[in-house]
C-alpha positions as a Markdown table, in Angstrom:
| # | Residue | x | y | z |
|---|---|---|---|---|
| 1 | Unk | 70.9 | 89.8 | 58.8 |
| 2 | Unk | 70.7 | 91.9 | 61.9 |
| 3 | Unk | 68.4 | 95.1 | 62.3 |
| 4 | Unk | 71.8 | 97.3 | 62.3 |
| 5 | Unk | 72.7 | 95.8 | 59.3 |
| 6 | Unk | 69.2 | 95.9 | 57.4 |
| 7 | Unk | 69.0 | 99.4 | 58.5 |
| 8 | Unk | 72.5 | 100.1 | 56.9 |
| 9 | Unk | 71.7 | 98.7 | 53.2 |
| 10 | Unk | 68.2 | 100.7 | 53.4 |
| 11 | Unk | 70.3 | 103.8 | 53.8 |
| 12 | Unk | 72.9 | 102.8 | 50.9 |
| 13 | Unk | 69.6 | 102.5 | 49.0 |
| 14 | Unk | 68.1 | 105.3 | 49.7 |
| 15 | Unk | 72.2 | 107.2 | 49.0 |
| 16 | Unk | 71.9 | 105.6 | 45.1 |
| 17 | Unk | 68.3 | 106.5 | 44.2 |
| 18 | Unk | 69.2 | 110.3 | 45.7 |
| 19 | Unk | 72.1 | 110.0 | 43.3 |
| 20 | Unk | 70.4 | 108.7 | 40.7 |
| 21 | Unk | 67.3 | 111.1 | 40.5 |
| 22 | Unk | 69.8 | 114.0 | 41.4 |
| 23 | Unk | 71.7 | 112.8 | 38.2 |
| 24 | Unk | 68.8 | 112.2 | 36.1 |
| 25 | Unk | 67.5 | 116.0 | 37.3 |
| 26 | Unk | 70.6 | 117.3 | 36.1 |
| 27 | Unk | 71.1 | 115.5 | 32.7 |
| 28 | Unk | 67.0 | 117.0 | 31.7 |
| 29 | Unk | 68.0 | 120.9 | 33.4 |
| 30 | Unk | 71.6 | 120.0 | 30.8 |
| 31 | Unk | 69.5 | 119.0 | 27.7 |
| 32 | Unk | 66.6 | 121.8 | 27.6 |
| 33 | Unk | 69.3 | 124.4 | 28.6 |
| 34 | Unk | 71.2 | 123.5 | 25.4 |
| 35 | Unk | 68.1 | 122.5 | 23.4 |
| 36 | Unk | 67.1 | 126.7 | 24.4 |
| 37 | Unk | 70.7 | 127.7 | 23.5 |
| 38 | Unk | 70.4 | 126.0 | 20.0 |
| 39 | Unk | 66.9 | 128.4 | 19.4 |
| 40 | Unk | 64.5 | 125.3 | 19.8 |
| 41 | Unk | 61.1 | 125.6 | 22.1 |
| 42 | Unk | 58.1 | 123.6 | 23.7 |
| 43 | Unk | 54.2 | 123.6 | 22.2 |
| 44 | Unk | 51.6 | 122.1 | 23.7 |
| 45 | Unk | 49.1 | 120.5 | 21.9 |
| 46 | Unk | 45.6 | 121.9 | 23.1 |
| 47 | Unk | 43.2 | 121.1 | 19.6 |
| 48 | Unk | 42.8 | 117.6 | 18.5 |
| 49 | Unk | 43.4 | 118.4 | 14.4 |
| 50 | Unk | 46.9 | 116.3 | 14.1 |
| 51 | Unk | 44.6 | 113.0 | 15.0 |
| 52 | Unk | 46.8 | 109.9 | 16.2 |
| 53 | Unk | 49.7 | 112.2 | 14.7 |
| 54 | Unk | 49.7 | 114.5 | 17.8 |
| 55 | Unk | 46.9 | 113.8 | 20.3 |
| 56 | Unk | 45.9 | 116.6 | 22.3 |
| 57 | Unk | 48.5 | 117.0 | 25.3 |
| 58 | Unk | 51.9 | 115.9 | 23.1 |
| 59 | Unk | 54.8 | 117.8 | 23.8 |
| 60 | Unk | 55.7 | 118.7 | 20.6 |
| 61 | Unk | 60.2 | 119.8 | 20.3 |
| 62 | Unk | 60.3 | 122.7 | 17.5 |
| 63 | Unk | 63.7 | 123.7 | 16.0 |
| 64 | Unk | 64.8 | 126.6 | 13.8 |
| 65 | Unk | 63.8 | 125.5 | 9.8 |
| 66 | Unk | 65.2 | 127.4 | 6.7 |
| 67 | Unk | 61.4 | 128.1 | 5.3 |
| 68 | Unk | 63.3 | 127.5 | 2.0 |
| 69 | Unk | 63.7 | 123.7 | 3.1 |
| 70 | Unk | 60.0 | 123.0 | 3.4 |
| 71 | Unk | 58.5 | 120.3 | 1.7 |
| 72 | Unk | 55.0 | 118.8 | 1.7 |
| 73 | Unk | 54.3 | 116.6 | 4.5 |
| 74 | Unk | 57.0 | 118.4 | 7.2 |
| 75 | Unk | 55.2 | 119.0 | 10.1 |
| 76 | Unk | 55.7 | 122.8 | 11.8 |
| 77 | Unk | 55.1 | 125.7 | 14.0 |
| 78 | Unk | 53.9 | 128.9 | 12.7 |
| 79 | Unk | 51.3 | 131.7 | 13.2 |
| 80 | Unk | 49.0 | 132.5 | 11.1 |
| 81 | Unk | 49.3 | 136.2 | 9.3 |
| 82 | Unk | 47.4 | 138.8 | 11.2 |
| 83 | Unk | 47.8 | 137.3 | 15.0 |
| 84 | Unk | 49.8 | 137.7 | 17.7 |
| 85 | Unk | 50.9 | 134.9 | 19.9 |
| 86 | Unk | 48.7 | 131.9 | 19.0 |
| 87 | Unk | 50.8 | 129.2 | 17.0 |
| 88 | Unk | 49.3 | 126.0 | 15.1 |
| 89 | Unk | 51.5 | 122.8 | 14.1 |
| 90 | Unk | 50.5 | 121.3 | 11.1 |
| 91 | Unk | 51.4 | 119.4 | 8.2 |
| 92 | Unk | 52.7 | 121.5 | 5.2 |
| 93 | Unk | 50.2 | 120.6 | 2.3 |
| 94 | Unk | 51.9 | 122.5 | -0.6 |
| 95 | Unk | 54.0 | 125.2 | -2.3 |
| 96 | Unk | 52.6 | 127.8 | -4.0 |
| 97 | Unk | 54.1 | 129.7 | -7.4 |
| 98 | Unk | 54.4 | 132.9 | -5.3 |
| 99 | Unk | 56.9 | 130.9 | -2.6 |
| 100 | Unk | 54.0 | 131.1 | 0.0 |
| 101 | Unk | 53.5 | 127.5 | 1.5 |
| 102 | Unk | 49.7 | 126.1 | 2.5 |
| 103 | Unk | 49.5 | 124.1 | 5.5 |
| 104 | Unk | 46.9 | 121.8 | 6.7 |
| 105 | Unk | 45.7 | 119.4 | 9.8 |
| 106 | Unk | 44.7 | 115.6 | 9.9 |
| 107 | Unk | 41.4 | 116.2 | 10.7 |
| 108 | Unk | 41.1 | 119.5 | 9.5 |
| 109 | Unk | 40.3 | 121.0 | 6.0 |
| 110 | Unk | 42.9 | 123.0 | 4.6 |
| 111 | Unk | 44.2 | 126.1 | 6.4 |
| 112 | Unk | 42.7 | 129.6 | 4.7 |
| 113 | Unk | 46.0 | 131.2 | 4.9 |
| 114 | Unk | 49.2 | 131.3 | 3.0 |
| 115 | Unk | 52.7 | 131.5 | 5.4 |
| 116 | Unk | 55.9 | 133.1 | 4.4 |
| 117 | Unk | 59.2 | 133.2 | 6.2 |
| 118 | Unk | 58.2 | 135.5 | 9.2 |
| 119 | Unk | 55.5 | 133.2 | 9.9 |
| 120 | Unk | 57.6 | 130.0 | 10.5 |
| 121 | Unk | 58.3 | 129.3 | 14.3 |
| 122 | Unk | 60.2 | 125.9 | 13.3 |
| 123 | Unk | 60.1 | 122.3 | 12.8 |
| 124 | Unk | 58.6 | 119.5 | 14.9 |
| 125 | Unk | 61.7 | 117.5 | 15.3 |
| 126 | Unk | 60.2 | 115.3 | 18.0 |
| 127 | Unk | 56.4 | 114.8 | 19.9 |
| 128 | Unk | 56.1 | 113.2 | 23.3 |
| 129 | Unk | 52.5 | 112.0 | 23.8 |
| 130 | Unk | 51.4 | 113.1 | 26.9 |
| 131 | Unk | 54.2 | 114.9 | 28.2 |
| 132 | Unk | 52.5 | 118.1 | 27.6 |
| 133 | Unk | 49.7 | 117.3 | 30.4 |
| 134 | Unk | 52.3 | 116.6 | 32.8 |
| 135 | Unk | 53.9 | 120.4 | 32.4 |
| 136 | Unk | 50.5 | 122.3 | 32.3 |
| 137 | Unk | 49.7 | 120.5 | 35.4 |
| 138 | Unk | 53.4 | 121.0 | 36.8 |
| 139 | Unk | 52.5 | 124.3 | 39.0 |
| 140 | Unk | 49.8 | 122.7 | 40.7 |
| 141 | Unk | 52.0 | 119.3 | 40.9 |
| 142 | Unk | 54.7 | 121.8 | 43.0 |
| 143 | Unk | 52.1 | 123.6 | 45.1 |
| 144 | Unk | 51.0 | 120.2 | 46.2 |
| 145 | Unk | 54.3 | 118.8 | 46.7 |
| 146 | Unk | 55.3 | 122.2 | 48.9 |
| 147 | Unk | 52.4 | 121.9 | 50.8 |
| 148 | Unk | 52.9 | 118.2 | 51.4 |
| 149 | Unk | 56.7 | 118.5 | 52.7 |
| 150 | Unk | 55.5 | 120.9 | 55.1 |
| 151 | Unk | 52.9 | 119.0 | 56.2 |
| 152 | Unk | 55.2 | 116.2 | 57.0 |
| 153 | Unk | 57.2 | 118.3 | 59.3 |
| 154 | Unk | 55.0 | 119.7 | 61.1 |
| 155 | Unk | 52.9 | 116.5 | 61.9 |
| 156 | Unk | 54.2 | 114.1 | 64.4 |
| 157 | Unk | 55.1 | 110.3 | 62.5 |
| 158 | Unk | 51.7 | 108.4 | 63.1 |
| 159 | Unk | 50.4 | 111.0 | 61.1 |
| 160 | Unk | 52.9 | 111.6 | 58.2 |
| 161 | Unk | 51.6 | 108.4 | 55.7 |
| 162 | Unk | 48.0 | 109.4 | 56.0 |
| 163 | Unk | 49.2 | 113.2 | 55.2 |
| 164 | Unk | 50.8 | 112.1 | 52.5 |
| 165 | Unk | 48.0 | 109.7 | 51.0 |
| 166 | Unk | 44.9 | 112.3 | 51.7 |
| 167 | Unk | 47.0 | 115.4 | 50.2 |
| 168 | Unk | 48.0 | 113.8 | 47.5 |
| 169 | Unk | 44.8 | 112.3 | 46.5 |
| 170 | Unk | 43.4 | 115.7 | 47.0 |
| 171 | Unk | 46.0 | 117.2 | 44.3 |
| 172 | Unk | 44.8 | 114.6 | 41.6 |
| 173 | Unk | 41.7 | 114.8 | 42.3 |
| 174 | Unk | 42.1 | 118.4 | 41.6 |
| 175 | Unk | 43.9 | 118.2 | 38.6 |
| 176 | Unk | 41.7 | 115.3 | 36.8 |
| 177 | Unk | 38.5 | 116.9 | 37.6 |
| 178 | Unk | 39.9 | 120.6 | 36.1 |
| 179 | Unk | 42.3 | 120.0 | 33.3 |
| 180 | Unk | 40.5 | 116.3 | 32.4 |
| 181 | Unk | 43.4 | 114.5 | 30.9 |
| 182 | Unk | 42.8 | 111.2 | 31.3 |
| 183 | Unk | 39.4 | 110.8 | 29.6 |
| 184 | Unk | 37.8 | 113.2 | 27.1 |
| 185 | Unk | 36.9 | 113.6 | 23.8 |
| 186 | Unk | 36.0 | 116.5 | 21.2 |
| 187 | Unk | 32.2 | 116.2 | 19.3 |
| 188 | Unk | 33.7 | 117.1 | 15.5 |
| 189 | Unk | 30.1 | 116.7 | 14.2 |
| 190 | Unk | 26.7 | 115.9 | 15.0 |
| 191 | Unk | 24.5 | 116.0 | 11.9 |
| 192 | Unk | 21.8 | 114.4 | 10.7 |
| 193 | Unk | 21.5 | 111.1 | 9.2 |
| 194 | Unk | 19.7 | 110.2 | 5.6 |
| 195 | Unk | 17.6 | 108.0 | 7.4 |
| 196 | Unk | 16.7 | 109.3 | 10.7 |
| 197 | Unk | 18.3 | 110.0 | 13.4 |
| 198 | Unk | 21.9 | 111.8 | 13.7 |
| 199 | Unk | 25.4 | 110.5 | 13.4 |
| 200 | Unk | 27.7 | 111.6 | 15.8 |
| 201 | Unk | 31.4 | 112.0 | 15.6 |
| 202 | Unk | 34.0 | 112.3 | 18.2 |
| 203 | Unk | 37.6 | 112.4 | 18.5 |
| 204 | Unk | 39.7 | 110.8 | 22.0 |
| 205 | Unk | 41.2 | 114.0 | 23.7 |
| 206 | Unk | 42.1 | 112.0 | 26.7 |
| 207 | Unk | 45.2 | 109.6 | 27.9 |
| 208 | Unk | 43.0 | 106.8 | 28.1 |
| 209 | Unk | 40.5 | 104.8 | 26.0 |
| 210 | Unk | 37.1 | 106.2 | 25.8 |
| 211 | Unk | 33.9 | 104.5 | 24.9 |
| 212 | Unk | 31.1 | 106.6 | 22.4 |
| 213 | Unk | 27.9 | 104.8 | 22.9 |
| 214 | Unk | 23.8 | 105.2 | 21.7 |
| 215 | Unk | 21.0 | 104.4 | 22.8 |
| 216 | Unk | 20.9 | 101.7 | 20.2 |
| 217 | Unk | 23.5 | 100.7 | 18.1 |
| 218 | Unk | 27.1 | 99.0 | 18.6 |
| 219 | Unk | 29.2 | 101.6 | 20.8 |
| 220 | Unk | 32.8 | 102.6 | 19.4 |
| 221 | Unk | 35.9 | 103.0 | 21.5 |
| 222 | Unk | 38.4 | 106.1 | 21.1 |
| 223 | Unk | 42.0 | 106.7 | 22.0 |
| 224 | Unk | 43.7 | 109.9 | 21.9 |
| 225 | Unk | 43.5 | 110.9 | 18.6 |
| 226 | Unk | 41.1 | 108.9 | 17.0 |
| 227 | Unk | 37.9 | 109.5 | 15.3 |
| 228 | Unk | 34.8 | 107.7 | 15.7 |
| 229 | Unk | 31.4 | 107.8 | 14.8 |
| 230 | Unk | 27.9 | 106.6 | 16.1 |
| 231 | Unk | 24.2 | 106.6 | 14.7 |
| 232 | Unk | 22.2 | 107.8 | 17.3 |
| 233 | Unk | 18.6 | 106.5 | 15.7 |
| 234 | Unk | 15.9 | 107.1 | 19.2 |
| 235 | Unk | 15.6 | 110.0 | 20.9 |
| 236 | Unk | 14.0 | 110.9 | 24.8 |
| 237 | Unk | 10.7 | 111.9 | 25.6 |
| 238 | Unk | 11.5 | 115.8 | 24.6 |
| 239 | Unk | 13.3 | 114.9 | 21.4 |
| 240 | Unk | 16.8 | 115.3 | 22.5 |
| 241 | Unk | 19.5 | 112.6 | 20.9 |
| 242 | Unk | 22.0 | 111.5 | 23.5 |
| 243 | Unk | 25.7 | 110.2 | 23.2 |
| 244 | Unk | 26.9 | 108.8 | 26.1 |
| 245 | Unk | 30.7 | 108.8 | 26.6 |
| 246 | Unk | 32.4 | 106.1 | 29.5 |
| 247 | Unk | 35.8 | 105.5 | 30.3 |
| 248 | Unk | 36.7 | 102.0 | 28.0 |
| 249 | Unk | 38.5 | 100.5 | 30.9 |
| 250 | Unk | 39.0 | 96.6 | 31.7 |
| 251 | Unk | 38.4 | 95.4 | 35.0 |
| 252 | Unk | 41.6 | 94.1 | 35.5 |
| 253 | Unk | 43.4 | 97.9 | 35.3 |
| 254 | Unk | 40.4 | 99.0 | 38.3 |
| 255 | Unk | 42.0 | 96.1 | 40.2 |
| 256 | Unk | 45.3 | 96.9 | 39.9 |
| 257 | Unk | 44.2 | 101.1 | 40.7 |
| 258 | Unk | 42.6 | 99.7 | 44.2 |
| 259 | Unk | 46.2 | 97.4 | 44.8 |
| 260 | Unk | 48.1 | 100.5 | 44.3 |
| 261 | Unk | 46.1 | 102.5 | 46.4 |
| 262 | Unk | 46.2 | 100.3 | 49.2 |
| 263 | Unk | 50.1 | 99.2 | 49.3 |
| 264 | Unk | 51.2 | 101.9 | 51.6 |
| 265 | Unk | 49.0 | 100.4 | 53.7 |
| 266 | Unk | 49.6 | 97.3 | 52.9 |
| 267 | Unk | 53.5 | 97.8 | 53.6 |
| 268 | Unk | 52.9 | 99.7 | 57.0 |
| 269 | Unk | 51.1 | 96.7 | 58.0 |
| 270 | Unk | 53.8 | 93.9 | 56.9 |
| 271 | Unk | 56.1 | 96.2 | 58.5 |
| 272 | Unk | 54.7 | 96.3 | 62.1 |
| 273 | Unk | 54.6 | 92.6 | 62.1 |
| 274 | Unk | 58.3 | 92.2 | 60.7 |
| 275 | Unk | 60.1 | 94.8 | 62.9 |
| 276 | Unk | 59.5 | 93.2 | 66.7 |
| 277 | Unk | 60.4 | 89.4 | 65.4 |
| 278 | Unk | 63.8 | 91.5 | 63.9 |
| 279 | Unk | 64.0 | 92.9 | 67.2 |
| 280 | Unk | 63.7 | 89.7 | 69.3 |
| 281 | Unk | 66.2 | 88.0 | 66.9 |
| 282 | Unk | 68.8 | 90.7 | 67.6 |
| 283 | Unk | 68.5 | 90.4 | 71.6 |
| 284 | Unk | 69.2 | 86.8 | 71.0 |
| 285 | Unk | 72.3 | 87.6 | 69.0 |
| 286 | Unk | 73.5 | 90.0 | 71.1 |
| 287 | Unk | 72.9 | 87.7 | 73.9 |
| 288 | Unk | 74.3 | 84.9 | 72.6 |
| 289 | Unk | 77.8 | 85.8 | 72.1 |
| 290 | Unk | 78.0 | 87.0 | 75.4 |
| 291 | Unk | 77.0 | 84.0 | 76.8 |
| 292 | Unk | 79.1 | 81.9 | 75.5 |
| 293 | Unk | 82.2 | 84.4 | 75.7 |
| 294 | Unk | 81.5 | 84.1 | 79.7 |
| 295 | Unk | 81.4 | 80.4 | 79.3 |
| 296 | Unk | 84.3 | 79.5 | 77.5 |
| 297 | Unk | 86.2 | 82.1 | 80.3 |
| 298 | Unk | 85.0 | 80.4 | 82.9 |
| 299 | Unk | 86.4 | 77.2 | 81.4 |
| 300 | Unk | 89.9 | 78.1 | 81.1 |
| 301 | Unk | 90.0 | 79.2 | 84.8 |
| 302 | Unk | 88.8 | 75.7 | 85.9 |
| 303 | Unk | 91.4 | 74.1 | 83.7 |
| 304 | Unk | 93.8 | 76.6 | 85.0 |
């Protein structure tokens, strides 16, 4: 395949992904537009009382709900009598005589209040685990991506893929270290244990496994949602008890991180060494032809 050639099926490719992300940008603006139109909305998940059910950052879909449909166990939106803005999604636990309904988390005890129909926002029709992180960091994720386009203009091409690389690492950085979404966990209780010590219990508020761990003791590891608990029996020289929490990650996932890390590299490399071989092949080929045009011309006019 010649260079003019390689460099026209890179361009088809690059036509259908355009089309393909323009497409898939249109079908999701198509979707929330009518999913607005139909009176549904977007929560966030920010507390960690649904558990495994809907781990803090789920995007949870609410639609409209008769209240008079409501059974025990539906899982909705609603605010609480006496505030203004703030919503909770919970589980319903029961129906009252009076009509009123009594909700409750997974974690949670049961909710003090009693809800009537002006305090239902809807029904949970679907939860997206960890979709919700991805939109509360969404203006920073636009920010960066503004600032990195522009930075690729401006900059001359030598200097374009280690823009790219050092702006971008600078926006995750930025958002992991402030919004913390890939590990984290919640301390539910940390009391004191019949025979010394303390037990401590945690939940996983993070997108990836997280390991709770004494001084002594077997450790436990959390994902998002779930609840664990360690005995924490010996305490430091000034009588403090001490969890430690670590990221529960296998080697094998930090070696594949570093690979990622280093492929545009990698590829930049590959590339420099491919392109002048592709080059001299094409003078070749260009040559060649030529040559042997002129040969087989000056053939005829000696038989001639």
């Amino acid at each position: 395949m010649t260079p003019r050639h390689a460099e026209h099926h890179r361009d088809v490719a690059r036509g259908l992904l355009s089309w393909a992300a323009l497409i898939a940008a249109f079908a999701v603006v198509v979707i929330c537009v009518a999913w607005r139109v139909e009176g549904g909305r977007w929560e966030r998940v920010e507390t960690a009382s649904m558990g495994t059910v809907a781990p803090v950052g789920t995007l949870l879909w609410i639609k409209p709900v008769d209240f008079a449909s409501l059974e025990p166990g539906d899982f909705i939106t609603f605010r609480p009598p006496g505030t203004s803005g703030v919503t909770y999604s919970h589980r319903v636990l029961r129906r009252d005589a009076d009509g009123t309904i009594m909700t409750k988390g997974v974690l949670s005890a049961p909710d003090p209040w009693r809800l009537g129909p002006g305090n239902i926002v809807g029904k949970v029709a679907m939860h997206w685990w960890g979709v919700g992180w991805l939109l509360a960091a969404a203006p920073l994720l636009v920010l960066g991506g503004v600032v990195i386009a522009l930075a690729t203009r401006v900059l001359s091409a030598p200097w374009k893929l280690p823009a790219v690389l050092i702006l971008g690492s600078m926006v995750l950085s930025v958002l992991i270290v402030w919004q913390r979404p890939l590990v984290n966990a919640q301390q539910l209780a940390f009391s004191p244990a019949p025979h010394g010590g303390a037990d401590a219990t945690y939940v996983g508020t993070g997108l990836l496994p997280i390991r709770l761990s004494a001084a002594s003791g077997p450790h436990v590891v959390l994902k998002a949602g779930q609840v664990g608990t360690v005995h924490v029996a010996k305490s430091d020289g000034r009588g403090w008890l001490h969890v430690t929490l670590s990221p529960a990650i296998p080697w094998w996932w930090w070696i594949g991180l570093v690979g990622v890390c280093f492929l545009p590299a990698i590829s930049r490399a590959l590339g420099g060494l491919v392109r002048p071989r592709s080059a001299v092949r094409g003078n070749r080929h260009r040559h060649g032809p030529s040559g042997s045009q002129t040969a087989t011309a000056g053939a005829r006019r000696a038989v001639a």
